[in-house]
C-alpha positions as CSV (number, residue, x, y, z in Angstrom):
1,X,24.3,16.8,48.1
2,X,22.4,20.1,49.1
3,X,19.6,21.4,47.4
4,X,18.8,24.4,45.9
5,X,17.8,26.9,47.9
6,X,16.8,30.5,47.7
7,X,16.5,33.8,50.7
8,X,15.1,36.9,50.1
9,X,16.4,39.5,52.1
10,X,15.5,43.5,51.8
11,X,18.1,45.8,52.9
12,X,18.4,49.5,52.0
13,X,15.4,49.2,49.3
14,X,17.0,46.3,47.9
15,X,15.9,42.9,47.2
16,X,18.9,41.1,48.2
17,X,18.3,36.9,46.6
18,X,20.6,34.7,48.4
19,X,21.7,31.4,46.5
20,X,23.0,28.3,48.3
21,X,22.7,24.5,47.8
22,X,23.7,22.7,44.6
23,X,21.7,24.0,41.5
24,X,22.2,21.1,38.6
25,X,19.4,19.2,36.7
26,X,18.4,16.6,39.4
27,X,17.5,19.4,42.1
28,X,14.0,21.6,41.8
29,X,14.2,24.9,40.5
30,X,13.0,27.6,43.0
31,X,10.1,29.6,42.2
32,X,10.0,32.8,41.7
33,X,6.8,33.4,42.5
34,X,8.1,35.1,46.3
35,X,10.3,37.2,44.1
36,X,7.5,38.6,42.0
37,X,4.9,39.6,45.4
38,X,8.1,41.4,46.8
39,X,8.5,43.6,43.4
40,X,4.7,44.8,44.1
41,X,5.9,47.0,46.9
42,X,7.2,50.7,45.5
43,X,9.9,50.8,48.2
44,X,12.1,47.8,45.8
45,X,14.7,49.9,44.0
46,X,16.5,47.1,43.0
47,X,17.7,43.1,43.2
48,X,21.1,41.9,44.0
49,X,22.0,38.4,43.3
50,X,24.4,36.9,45.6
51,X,26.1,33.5,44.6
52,X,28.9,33.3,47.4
53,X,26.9,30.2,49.1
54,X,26.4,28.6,45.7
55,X,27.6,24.8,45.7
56,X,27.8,22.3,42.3
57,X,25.4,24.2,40.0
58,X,24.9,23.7,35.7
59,X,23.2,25.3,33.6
60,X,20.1,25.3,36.1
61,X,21.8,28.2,37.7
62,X,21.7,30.0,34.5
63,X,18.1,29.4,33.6
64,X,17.3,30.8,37.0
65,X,19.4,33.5,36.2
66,X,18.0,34.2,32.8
67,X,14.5,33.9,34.3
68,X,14.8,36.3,36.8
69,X,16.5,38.8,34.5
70,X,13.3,38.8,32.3
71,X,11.1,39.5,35.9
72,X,13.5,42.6,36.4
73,X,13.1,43.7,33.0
74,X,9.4,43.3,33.2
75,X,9.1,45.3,36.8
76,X,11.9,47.7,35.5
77,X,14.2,47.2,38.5
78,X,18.1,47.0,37.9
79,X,19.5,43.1,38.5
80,X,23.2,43.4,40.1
81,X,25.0,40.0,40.2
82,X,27.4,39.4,42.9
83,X,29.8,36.7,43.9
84,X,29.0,34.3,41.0
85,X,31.3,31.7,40.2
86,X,34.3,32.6,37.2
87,X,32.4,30.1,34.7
88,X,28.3,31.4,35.2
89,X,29.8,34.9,34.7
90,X,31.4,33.7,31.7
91,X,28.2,32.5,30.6
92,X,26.1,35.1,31.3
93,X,28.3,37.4,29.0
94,X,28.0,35.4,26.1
95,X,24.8,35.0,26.3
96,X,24.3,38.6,26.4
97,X,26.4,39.2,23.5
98,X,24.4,36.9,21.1
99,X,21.3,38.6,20.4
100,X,18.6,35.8,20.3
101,X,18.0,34.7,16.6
102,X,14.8,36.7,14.7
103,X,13.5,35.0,12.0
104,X,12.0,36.8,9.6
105,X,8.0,36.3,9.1
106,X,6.9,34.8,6.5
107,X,4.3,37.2,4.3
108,X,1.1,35.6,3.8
109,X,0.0,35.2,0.1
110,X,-2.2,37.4,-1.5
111,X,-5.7,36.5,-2.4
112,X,-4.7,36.1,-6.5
113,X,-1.7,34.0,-5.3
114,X,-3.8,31.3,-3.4
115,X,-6.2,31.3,-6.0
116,X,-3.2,30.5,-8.6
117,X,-1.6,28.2,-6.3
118,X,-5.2,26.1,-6.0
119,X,-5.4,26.3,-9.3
120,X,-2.4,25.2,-10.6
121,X,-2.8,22.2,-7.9
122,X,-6.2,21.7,-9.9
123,X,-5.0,21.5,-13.2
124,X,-2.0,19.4,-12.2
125,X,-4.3,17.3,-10.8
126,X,-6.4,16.4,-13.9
127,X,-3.5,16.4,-15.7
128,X,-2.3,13.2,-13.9
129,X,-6.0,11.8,-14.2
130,X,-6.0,12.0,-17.5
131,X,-2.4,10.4,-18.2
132,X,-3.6,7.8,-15.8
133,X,-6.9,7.1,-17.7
134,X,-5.0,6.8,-20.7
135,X,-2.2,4.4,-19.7
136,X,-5.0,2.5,-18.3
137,X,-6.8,2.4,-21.6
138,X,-4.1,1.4,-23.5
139,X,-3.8,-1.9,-21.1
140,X,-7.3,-2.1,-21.7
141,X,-6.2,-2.2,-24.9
142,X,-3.8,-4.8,-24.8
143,X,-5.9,-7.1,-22.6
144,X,-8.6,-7.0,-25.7
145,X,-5.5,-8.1,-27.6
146,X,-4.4,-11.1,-25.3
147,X,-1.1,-9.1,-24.9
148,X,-1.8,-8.1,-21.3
149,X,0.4,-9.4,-18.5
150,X,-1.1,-10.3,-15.3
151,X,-1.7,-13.5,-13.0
152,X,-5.0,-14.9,-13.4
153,X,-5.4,-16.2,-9.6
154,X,-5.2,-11.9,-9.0
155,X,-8.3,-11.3,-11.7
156,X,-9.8,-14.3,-9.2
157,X,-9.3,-13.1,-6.0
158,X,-10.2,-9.6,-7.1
159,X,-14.0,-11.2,-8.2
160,X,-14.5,-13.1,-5.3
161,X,-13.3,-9.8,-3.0
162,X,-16.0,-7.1,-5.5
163,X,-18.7,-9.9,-5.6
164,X,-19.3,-12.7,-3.4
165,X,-17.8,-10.7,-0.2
166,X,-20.0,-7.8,-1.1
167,X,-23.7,-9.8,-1.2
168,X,-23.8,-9.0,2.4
169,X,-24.1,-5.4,2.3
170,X,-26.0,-4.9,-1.1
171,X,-28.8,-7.1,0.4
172,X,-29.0,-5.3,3.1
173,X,-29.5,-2.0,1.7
174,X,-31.0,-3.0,-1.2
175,X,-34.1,-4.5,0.5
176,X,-34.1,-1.4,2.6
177,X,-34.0,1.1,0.0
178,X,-36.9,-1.0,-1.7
179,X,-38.6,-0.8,1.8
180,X,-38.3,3.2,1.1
181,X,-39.2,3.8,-1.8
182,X,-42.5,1.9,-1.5
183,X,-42.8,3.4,2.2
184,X,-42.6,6.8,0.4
185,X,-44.8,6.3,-2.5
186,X,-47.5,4.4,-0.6
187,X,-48.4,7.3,1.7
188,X,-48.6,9.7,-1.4
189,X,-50.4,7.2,-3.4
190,X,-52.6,5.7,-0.7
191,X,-54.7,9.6,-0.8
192,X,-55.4,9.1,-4.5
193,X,-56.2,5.7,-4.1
194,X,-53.8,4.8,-6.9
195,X,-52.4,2.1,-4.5
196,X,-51.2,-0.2,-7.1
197,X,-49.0,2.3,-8.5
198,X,-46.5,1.2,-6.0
199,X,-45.1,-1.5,-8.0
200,X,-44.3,1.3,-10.7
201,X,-42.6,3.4,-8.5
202,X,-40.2,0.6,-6.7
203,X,-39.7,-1.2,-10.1
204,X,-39.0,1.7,-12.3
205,X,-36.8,3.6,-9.5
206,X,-35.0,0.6,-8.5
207,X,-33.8,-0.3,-12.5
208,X,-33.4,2.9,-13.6
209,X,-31.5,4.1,-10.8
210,X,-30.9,3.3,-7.5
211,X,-29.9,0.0,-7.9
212,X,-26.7,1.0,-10.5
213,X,-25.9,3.9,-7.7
214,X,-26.6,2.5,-4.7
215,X,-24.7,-0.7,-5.5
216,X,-21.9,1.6,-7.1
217,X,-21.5,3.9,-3.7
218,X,-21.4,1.1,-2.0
219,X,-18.6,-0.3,-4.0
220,X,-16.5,2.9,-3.9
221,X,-16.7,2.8,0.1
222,X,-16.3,-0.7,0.2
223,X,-13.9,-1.6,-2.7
224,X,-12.9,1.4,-4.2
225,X,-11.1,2.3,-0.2
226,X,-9.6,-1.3,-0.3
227,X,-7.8,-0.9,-3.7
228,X,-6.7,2.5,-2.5
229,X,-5.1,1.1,0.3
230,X,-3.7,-1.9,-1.3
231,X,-1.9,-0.1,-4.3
232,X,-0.9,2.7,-1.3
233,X,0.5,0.3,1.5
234,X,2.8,-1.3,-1.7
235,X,3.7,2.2,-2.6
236,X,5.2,2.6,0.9
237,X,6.6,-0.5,1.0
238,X,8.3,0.5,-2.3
239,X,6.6,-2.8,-4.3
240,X,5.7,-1.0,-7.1
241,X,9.1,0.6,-7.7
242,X,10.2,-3.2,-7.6
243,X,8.1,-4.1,-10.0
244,X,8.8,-0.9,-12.4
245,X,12.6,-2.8,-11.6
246,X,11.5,-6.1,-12.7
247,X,9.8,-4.7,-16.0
248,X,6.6,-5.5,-14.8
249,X,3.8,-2.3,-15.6
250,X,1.7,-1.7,-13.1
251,X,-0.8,-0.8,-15.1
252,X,-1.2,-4.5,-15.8
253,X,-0.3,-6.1,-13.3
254,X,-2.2,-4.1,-10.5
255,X,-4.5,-2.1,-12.0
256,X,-6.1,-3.9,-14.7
257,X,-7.1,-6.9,-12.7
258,X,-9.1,-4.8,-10.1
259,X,-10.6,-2.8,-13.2
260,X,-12.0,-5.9,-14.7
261,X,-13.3,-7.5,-11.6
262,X,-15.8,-4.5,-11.2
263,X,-16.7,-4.2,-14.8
264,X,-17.7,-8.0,-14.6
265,X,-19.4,-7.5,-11.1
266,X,-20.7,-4.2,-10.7
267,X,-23.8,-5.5,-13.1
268,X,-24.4,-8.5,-11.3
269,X,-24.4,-6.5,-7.9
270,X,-27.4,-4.3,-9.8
271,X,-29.2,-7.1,-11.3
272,X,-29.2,-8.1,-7.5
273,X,-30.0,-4.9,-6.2
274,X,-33.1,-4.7,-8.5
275,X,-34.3,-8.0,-7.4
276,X,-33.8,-7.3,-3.7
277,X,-35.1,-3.7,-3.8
278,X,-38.3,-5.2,-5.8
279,X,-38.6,-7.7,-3.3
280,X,-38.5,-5.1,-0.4
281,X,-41.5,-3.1,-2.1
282,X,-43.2,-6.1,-2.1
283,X,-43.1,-6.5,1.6
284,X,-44.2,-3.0,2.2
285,X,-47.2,-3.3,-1.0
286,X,-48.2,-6.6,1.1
287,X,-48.1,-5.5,4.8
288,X,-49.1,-1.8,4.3
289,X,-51.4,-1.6,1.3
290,X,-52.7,-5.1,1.8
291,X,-52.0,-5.6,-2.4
292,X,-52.2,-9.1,-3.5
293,X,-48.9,-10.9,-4.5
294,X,-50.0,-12.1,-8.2
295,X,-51.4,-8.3,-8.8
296,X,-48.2,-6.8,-7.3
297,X,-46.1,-9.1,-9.7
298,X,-48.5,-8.2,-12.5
299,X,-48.1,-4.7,-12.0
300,X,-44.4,-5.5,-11.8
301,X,-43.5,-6.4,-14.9
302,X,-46.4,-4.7,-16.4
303,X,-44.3,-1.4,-15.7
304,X,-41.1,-2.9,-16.7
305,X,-39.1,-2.6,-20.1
306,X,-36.2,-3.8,-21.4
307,X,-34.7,-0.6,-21.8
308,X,-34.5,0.0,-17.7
309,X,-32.8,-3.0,-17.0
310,X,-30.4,-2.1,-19.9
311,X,-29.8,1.6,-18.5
312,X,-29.1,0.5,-15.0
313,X,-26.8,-2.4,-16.5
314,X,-25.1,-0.2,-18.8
315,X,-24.6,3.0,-15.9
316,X,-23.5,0.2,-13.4
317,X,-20.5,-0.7,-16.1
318,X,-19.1,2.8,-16.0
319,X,-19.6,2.8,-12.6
320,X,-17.5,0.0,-12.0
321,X,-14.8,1.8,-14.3
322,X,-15.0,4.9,-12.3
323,X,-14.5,3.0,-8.6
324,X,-11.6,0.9,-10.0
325,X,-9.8,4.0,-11.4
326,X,-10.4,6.1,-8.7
327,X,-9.2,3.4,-5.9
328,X,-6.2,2.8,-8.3
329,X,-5.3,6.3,-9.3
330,X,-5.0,7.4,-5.5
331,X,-3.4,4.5,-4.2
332,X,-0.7,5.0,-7.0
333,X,-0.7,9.0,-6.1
334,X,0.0,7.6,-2.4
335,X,2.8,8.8,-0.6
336,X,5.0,7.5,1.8
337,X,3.7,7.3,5.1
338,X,0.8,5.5,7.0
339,X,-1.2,8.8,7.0
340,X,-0.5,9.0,3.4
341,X,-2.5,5.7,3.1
342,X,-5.1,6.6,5.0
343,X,-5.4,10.1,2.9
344,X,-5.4,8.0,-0.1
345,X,-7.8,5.8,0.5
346,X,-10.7,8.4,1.7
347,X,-9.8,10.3,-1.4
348,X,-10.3,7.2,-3.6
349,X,-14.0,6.9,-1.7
350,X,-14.9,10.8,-2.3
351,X,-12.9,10.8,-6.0
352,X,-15.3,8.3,-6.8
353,X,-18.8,8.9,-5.4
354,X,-18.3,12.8,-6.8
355,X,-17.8,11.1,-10.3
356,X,-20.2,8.7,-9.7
357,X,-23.1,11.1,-9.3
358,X,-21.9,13.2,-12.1
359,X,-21.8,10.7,-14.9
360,X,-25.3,10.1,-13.4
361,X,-26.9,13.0,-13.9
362,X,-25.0,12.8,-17.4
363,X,-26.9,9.8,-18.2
364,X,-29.9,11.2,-17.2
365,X,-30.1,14.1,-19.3
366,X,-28.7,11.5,-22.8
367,X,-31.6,9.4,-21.9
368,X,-34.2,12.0,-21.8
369,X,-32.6,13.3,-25.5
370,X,-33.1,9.8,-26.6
371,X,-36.2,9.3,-25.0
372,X,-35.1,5.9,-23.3
């Protein structure tokens, strides 16, 4: 076996290419690169192609070919093949009498047609939201009535996964937002010498507010990703549809235990917070103001109501709703791939924070109309 080779020879203001060897998949393709300097001189009329030393050869020998067609077309010199074998020749006509296919472009949409096309997406969206929110209230529903149908060790396992596994993290951040937030109002404080206003700040702020939400983010990155991906990975493995088989609702069975896991332990994770983020002002009110423990707990409680533990309690209920449908309704609105999972479940996290901070600005505003 021979490989492919190619000459250049120039004879009479033509570029004669010589082709010998075997030209077939395993040998290298020559470059053209020689061809191409030679072209740059003006005396080139022309290329010849001469195949009478050609061995084996494929369809190598007609890429070539096609290739240095395109370079004479490009230079605008006249390609004249000689002593090619029966079959290339063959080849070479039918290729030239298909015209390569043309595919028509696609026209871009207008500016009105996207915006219709995002918000028709939008509206279908909600729509689904709201039919899922509703099928999920009427299990709701039937759990109130005893009539639900689910396992209890789930309801477990989903308690011990949204509470005990989550301490961790929520004491963590909780001291450290507590660490803020009397960090914060100390040096602001400290230059009216109204020190002991501290204990206000962290007590009030912690109850009111960020404990509910900062427990509740945490949640919906934490747990509300993890339901997401759950509900999504069965959707690929095509569980639910099994289950839909079976006459088993999903609603019920999937859903509704995750849902009542964080409405039971979304408000202990606050009460928590609180405690924790109290604590961490405590440390900063001791170390940096040098504020005695029995006036700082004075001042505590002092500044504490019943109503703040309540509003915290009762915002940290809806946010558990929200995280549980959001990680539910995308992991259900999963497709059917692994990047469909992973979509799902960092929908389920923004789905959820987004709502999270609306319904909390809505319960700020109802409880300055109700003066709580």
């Amino acid at each position: 076996m021979t490989e492919a080779r190619l000459r250049l020879q120039q004879q009479d203001r033509h570029l004669r290419l010589c082709l010998s060897g075997d030209w077939h998949r395993d040998s290298h393709l020559p470059d053209l690169a020689a061809v191409e300097s030679a072209l740059q001189h003006e005396d080139i009329a022309g290329l010849e192609l001469d195949g009478s030393a050609l061995g084996r050869w494929d369809s190598l020998l007609l890429l070539f070919i096609r290739q240095l067609q395109q370079l004479a077309d490009k230079t605008q010199r006249p390609l004249e093949l000689t002593a090619l074998p029966a079959g290339a020749q063959q080849l070479l006509e039918l290729m030239a009498a298909v015209p390569p296919a043309r595919f028509p472009a696609r026209p871009r949409p207008s500016l009105p047609e996207r915006v219709g096309a995002q918000a028709r997406r939008q509206l279908s969206g909600v729509a689904a939201s709201l039919a899922f929110i509703g099928a999920a209230s009427l299990a709701f529903g039937r759990f109130a009535r005893g009539r639900a149908r689910f396992r209890a060790e789930d309801l477990r396992d989903q308690l011990y996964c949204s509470g005990a596994q989550a301490l961790p993290i929520i004491t963590l951040v909780a001291v450290l937002i507590g660490l803020i937030l009397a960090f914060v109002g100390a040096v602001q404080l400290k230059l009216f010498g109204a020190e002991i206003y501290v204990a206000d700040l962290v007590a009030i702020g912690m109850t009111r507010e960020m404990g509910a939400m900062m427990a509740a983010i945490i949640m919906a990155g934490r747990t509300g990703a993890a339901f997401a991906a759950q509900i999504g990975t069965m959707q690929v493995n095509e569980e639910i549809d099994a289950l839909r088989t079976l006459g088993i609702d999903p609603m019920e069975f999937l859903v509704l235990p995750r849902m009542l896991a964080l409405i039971l332990m979304l408000p202990l994770l606050c009460l928590y917070a609180d405690l924790l983020g109290m604590a961490g002002g405590l440390l900063v009110a001791g170390g940096l103001l040098d504020l005695p423990l029995n006036q700082y707990l004075h001042q505590t409680l002092a500044a504490l109501s019943l109503n703040h533990f309540l509003l915290g309690l009762g915002k940290s209920v809806v946010f558990g709703v929200i995280v549980a449908l959001a990680g539910c309704l995308r992991g259900l609105q999963c497709g059917r791939s692994a990047a469909a999972v992973g979509d799902a479940a960092t929908s389920a996290v923004v789905s959820a924070i987004v709502a999270i901070i609306v319904c909390d600005g809505l319960f700020a505003v109802l409880a300055d109309l109700f003066g709580v």
